[in-house]
N, C-alpha and C positions, 0 to 999 in steps of 0.2 A: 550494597549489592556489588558482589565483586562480579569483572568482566567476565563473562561465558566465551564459550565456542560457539560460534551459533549452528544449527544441524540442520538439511534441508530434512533427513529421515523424520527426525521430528516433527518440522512443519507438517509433515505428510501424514503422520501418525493422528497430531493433533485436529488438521482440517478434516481427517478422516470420521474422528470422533466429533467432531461440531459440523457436521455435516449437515443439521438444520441450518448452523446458522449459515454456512455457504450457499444451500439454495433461498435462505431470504437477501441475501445478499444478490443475488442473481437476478430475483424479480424487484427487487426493488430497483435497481440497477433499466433493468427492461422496460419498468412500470413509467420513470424517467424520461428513457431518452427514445421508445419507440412511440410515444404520441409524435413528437418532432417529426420523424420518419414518418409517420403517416399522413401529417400535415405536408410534407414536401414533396410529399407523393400524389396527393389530391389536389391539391394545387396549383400543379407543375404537370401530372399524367394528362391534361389535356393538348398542351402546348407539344408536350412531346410524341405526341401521337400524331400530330399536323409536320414532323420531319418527313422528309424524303426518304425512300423505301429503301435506296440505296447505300444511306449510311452519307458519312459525313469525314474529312478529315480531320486528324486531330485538333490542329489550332482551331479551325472553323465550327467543331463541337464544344470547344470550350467558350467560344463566343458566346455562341446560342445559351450555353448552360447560364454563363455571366448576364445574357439577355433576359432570361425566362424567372432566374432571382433575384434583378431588380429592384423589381414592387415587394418583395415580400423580405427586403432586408430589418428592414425595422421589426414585425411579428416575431421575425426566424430568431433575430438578435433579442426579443425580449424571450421569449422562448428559452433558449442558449442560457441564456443569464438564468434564470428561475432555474430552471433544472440544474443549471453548474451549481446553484448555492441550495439548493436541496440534497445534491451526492454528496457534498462538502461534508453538510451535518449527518450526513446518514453517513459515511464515512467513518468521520471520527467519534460517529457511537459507538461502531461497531468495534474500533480499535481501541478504544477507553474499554468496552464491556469484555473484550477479550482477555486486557488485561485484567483488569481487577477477577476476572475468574477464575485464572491462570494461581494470581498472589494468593487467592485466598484459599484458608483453611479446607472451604467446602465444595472445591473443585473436580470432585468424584462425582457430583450432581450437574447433570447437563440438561437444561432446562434453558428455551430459549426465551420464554418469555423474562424467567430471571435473569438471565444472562443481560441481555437487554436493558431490564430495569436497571439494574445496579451502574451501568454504565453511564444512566445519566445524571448521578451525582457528581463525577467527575469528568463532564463532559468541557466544562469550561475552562479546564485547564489544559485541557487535551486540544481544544481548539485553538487556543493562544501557541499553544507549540504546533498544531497546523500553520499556523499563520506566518509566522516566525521562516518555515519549510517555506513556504509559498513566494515569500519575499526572497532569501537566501536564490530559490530557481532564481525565479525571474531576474535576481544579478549574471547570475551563473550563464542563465541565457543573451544577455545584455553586451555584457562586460567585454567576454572578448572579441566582439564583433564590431569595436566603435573603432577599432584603426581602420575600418571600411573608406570613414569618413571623409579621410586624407590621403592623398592622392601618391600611394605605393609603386607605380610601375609596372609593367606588362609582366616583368623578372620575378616579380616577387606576390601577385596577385595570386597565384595557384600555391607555391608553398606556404602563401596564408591563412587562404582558404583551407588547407589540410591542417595546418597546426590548430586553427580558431575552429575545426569541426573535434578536431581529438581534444580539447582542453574543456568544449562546451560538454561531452560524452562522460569525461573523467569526471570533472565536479557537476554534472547531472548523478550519477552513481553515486559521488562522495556524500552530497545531498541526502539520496535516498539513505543508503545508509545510516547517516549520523541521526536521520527521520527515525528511522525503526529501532537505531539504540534507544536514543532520546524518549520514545514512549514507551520502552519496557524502564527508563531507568527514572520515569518521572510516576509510577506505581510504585516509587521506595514509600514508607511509611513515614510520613511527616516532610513530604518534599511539595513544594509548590512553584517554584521557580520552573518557568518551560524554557526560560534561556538559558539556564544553568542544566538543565535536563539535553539541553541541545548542544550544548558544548561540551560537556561529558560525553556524548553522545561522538560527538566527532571525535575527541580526543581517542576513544574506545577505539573509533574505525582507524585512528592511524596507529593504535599500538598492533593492533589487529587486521591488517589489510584483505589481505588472500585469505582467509579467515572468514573475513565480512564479505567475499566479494562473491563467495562460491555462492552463497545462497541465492542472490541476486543475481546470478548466471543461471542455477535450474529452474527457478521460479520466472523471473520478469520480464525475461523473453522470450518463453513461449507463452507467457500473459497478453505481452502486448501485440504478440504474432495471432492469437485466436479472435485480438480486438478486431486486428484490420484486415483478416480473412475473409469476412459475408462482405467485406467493398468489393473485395477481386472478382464475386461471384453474383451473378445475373442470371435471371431465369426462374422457374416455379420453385426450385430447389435452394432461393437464398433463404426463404424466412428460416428454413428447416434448418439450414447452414448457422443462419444468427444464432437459433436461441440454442445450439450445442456450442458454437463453439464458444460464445459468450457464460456458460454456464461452467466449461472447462476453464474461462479465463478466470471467472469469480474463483473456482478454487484456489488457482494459482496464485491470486493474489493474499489470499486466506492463509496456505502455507507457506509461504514468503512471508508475512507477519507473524506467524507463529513459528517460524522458523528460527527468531529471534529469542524466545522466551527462556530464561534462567532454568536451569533445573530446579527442578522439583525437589523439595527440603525433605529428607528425611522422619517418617514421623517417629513425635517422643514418646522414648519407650520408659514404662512406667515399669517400679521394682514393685514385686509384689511379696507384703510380708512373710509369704509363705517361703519366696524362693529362697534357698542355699545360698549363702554371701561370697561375691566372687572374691581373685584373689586380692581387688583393691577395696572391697567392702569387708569392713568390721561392725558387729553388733558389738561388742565389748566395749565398755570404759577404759580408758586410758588408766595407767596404772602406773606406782614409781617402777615397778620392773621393768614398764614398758619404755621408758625412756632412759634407763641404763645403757 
């Protein structure tokens, strides 16, 4: 599979057209991580109901919040964990089943329950190159913040902070990226390797920068701007807030994955014996005339 262009119109096209599988992505997504919400809500709506009518300042709201979650660190955190390694899998189903849809032959049929299905034969190779992604972050997040540790200087403490926030930005992107090569390029036929699928995958992103970067610019920030939207917002009007703007985010992130996908192979055109033989086809026998 040679390197594509990748097309945000595309992504757009195609999330348009799997647009079931975008709203199962939404509720699954919702079905997740709004018990949590609800638990923190019932919980906690007592305690905060006993604040003072005149409000609170900032540092001293955050206290109380720190106070009132306490007791319920362990629950919340085991909570956290189940639902983070439930999206994980539901995740990389949905991104194995897209592709194998995409590759194959019979991709003019949009059926979500096949769509689906078919994705979990190759689920376990698709999770290995999740993993792979997930380790790579967490350096990427790591890595350049360890000169923290030693003792830099009043001088040099802020243009640290600035370099070690643009390097953390860059190789988070570069990440993503080499992520979303990497699983269109490990759907080749006869590939299994998800490190070799992920290094291709990078090498892809640095022959192709700006290239790889646009898509990742229309899609994944207004993705993760629709995420933390309903936090900013208080009032009868949040849940209504949640489940749209959480539902515009599932697309986004749907055409940002499909934004990535090879074009589509030409289908093979069959000669039919009836047709007129063009000017590179001959029905004749070769002959000695013919090769005088």
């Amino acid at each position: 599979m040679t390197a594509n262009s990748p097309s945000s119109v595309v992504g757009f096209r195609l999330a348009t057209r799997l647009h079931r599988l975008v709203a199962a992505v939404w509720l699954v997504s919702m079905a997740i991580f709004v018990p949590v919400q609800v638990f923190v809500q019932m919980t906690t709506g007592q305690a905060r109901a006993n604040l003072p009518a005149g409000g609170l300042g900032v540092g001293e709201e955050l206290v109380v919040l720190v106070e009132i979650m306490r007791p319920l660190v362990v629950p919340l955190a085991l909570t956290l964990g189940f639902g983070s390694l439930m999206l994980f899998a539901w995740w990389v189903l949905w991104h194995v089943a897209t592709v194998r849809w995409w590759l194959s032959p019979e991709n003019n049929q949009v059926r979500l329950a096949g769509i689906l299905g078919d994705g979990l034969a190759g689920w376990w190779r698709y999770a290995r190159l999740a993993l792979i992604i997930l380790i790579l972050q967490a350096v990427v997040w790591i890595v350049p913040w360890l000169p923290l540790r030693a003792d830099l200087g009043e001088r040099l403490v802020l243009p640290f902070l600035i370099g070690a926030s643009v390097l953390t930005i860059g190789a988070t992107a570069l990440v993503w990226l080499a992520a979303l090569r990497g699983m269109w390029l490990l759907g080749e036929s006869g590939r299994r390797s998800a490190l070799v699928a992920c290094l291709r995958g990078l090498w892809t992103v640095l022959r192709q920068p700006f290239r790889s970067l646009l898509p990742l610019l229309v899609w994944a920030l207004p993705g993760l701007a629709l995420l933390v939207l309903p936090l900013l917002i208080d009032g009868p009007a949040a849940t209504l807030v949640l489940l749209v703007a959480w539902l515009g985010s599932a697309f986004c992130w749907v055409a940002l994955h499909l934004s990535f996908a090879p074009p589509e192979p030409p289908p093979e055109r069959t000669i039919s014996p009836l047709e007129p033989p063009g000017p590179f086809i001959t029905t004749r026998f070769p002959t000695l005339h013919d090769s005088r």
